[in-house]
C-alpha positions in Angstrom: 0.9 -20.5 -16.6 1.3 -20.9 -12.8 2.7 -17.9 -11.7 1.2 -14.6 -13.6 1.4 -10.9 -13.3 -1.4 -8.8 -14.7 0.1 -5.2 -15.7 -0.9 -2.2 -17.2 -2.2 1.5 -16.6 -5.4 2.2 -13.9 -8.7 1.4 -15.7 -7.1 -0.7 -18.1 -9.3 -4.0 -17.4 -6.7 -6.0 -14.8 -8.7 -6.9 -12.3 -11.4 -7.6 -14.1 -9.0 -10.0 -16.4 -7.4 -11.2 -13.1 -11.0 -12.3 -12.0 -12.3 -14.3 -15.2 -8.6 -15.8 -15.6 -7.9 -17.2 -12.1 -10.5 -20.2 -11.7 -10.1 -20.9 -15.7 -6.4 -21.6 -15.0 -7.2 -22.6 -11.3 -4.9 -20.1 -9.8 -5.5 -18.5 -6.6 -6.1 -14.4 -7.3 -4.0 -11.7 -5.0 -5.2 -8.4 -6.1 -2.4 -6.1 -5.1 -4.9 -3.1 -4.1 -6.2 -5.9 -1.1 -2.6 -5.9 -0.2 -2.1 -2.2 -0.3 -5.2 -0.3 1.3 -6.3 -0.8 4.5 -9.8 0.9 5.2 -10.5 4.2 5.0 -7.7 4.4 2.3 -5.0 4.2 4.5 -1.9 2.4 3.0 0.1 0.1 4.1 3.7 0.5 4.9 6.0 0.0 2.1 8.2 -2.6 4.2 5.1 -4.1 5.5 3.9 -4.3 1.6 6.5 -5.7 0.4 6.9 -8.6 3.0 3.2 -9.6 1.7 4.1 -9.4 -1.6 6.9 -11.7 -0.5 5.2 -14.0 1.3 2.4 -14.4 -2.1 5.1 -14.7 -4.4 7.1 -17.5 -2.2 4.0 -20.0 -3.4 4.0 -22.5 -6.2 0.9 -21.1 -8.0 -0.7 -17.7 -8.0 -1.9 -14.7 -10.6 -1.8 -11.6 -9.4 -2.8 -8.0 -10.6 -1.6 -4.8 -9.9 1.4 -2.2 -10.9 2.7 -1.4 -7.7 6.5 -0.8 -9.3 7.7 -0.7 -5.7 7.1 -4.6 -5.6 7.3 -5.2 -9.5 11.2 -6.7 -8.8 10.1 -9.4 -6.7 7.2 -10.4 -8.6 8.6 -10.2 -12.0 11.4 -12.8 -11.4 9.0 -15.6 -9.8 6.4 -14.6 -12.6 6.2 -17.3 -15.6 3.6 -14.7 -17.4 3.4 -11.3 -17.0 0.2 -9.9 -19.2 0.4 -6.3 -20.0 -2.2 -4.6 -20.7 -1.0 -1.7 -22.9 -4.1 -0.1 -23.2 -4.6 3.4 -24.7 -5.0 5.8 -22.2 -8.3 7.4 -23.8 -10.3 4.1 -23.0 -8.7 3.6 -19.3 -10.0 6.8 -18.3 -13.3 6.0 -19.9 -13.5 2.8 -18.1 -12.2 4.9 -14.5 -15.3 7.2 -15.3 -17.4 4.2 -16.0 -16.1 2.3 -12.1 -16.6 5.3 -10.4 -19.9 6.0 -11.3 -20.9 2.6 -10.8 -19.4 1.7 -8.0 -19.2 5.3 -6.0 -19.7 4.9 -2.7 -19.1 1.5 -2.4 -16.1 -1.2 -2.3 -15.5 -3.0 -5.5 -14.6 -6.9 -5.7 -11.2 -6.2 -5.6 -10.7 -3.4 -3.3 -10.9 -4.4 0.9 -14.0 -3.1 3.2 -13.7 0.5 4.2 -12.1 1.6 0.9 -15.6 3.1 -1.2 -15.0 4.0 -4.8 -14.9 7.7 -5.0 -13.4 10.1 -7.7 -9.9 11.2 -7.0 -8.9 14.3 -9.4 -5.2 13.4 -8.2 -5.8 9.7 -9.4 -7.2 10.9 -12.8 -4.2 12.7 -13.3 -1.5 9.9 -12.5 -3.9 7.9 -15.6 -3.8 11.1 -17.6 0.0 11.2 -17.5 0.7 7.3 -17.5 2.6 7.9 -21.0 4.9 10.2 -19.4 6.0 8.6 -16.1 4.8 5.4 -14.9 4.5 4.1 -19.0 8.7 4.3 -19.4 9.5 3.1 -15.7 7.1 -0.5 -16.0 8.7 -0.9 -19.6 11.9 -0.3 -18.2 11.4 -2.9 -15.4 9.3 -5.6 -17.7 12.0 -5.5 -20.7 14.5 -7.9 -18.9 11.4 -10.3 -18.7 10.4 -9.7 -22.5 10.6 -13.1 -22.9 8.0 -14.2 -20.5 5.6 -10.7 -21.6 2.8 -10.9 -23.4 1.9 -7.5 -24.6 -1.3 -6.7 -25.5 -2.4 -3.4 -27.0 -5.9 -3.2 -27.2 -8.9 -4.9 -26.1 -9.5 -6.9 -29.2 -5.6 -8.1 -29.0 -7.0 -9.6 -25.6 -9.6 -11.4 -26.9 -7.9 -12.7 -29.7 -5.2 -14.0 -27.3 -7.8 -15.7 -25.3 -9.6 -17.1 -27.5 -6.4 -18.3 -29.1 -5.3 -20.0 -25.8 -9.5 -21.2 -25.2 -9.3 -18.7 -22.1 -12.6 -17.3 -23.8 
């Protein structure tokens, strides 16, 4: 594993995998929302975003995390792994309620300066219908690269696969 994609729906855990994984497998971490947001929430221009992207995905080594399906393409055929977290939907949420109220009003480790953690009823609802939207269009763009997917459907899957590979 050189050149890995975290996956999966908001709240699911990527960042935080993307965090514990990167110096075990001595990869250097791009966390997609640090490419994305500039502060005060303000994105970044899609031809802009996708020339970093680019630029990352040009290297030799690197793990990143994040949807994105804008940039998915590129980063799907330089990725040797791409972990997808298939979490259920009832837990990410959870885990969004979890982040907000710990981190509100501040900048998490993965997110740049200026860019608090706040609740976003808009947000919620993208999570809340992840089964209906962005669920079929990442399975549509991840099922060329089946081969290279690891699939993972609930926490415990993750741990066992972990473990399994002493990534623990």
């Amino acid at each position: 594993m050189r050149r890995v994609l975290i996956i999966g729906p908001c709240g699911s855990g990527k960042s935080t995998l993307a965090r514990e994984l990167a110096p075990l497998l001595g990869l250097p971490l791009v966390h997609m929302d640090q490419l994305n947001w500039n502060p005060g929430w303000a994105e970044t221009e899609r031809a802009a975003l996708r020339a970093r992207v680019e630029e990352v995905v040009a290297g030799e080594a690197w793990l990143i995390d994040g949807n994105y399906g804008s940039t998915l393409a590129p980063r799907l055929e330089r990725a040797d792994t791409v972990i997808y977290l298939d979490f259920p939907i009832t837990l990410c949420l959870w885990r969004l309620i979890r982040r907000v109220v710990t981190h509100r009003g501040q900048a998490r480790p993965d997110m740049p300066a200026g860019c608090p953690e706040r609740f976003d009823l808009a947000f919620f609802w993208y999570v809340l219908n992840w089964n209906r939207g962005p669920r079929p269009r990442t399975e549509a763009a991840i099922a060329p690269w089946a081969g290279k997917t690891i699939r993972l459907e609930f926490p415990s899957a993750l741990a066992l696969w972990r473990e399994h590979n002493n990534l623990a």
